[in-house]
C-alpha positions in Angstrom: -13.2 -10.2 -5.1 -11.2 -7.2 -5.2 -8.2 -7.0 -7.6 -5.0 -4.1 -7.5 -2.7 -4.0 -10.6 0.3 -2.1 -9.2 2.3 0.0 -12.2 5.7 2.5 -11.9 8.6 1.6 -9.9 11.9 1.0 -11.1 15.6 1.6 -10.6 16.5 5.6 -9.7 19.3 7.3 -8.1 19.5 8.7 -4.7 17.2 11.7 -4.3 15.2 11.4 -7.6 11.4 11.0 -8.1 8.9 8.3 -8.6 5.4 7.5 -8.8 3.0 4.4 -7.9 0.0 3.3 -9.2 -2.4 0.9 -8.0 -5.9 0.8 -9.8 -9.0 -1.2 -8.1 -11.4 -3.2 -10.3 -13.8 -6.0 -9.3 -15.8 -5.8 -5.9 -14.5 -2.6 -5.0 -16.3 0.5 -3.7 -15.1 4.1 -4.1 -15.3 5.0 -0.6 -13.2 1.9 0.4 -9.5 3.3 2.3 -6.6 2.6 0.0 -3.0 2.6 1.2 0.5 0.9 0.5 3.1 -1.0 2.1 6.8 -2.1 1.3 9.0 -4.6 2.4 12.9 -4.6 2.1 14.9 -7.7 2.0 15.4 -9.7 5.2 12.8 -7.2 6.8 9.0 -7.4 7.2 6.5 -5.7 5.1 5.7 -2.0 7.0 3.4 0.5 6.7 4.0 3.5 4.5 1.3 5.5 4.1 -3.0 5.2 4.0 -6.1 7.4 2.4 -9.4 7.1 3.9 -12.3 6.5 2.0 -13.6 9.9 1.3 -9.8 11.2 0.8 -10.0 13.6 4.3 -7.5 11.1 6.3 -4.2 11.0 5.5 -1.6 8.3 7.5 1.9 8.4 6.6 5.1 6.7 8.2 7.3 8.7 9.7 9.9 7.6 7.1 7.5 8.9 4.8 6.4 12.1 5.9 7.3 15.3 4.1 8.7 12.8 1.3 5.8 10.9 0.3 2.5 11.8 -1.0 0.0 9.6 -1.1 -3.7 10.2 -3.6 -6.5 9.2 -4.7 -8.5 9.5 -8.1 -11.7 8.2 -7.1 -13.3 8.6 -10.9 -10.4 5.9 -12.2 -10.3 3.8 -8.7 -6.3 4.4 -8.4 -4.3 5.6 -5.7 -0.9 7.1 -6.2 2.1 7.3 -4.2 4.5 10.4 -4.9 8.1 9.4 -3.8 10.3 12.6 -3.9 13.9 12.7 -2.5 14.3 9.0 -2.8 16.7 7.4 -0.5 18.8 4.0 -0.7 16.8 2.8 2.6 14.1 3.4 0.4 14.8 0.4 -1.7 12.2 -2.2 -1.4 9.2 -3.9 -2.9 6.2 -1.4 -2.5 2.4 -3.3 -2.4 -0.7 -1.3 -2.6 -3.5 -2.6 -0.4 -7.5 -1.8 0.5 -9.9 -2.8 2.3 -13.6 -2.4 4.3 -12.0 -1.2 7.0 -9.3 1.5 7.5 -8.6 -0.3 10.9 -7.8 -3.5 8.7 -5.7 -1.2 6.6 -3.4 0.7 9.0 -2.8 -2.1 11.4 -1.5 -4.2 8.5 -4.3 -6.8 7.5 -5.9 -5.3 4.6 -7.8 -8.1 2.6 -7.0 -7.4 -0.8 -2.9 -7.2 -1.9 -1.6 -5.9 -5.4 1.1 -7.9 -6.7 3.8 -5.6 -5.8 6.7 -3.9 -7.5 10.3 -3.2 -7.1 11.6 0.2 -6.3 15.5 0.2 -6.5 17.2 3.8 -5.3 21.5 3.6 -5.6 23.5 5.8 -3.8 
């Protein structure tokens, strides 16, 4: 088994800053692709952005891009997600997420979920 414990998140105003943790213990390779996820209320849970294995791919939603920054620390198994210029539509619960595959990753069906946290932008 693989476990992600999620950290950060948290209630900020329109166009400030914030930054995601997730850290990997358990069954978990270094080289496995690491991404997140969030999921808005009455909406399903979308992509936001993904880091392959070895850190050279890079995936990010449009909604992310030139926004978000998504990183890995391979020594401390944790991948990071840089929010800058937060937005209300922003507002959601963010999930971190890996798995064998990057295929399994990207299209949504990673094996292994973190627990989630709330990220809360006003206007």
């Amino acid at each position: 088994q693989v476990q992600l414990s999620q950290s950060g998140g948290g209630l900020v105003q329109d166009g400030d800053s914030l930054r995601l943790s997730c850290a990997a213990s358990g069954r978990y390779f270094v080289n496995f692709p690491m991404g997140w996820f969030r999921q808005a209320p009455g909406k399903e849970r979308e992509f936001v952005a993904a880091i392959g294995g070895l850190g050279r791919t890079i995936e990010y939603a449009d909604s992310a891009k030139g926004r978000f920054t998504i990183s890995k620390n391979k020594a401390a198994n944790t991948v990071y997600l840089q929010m800058n210029f937060l937005k209300p539509e922003d507002t959601a619960v963010y999930f971190c997420a890996t798995d064998r595959t990057y295929a399994a990753l990207v299209g949504g069906t990673p094996a292994y979920w973190g627990q989630g946290t709330q990220v809360t932008v006003s206007s």
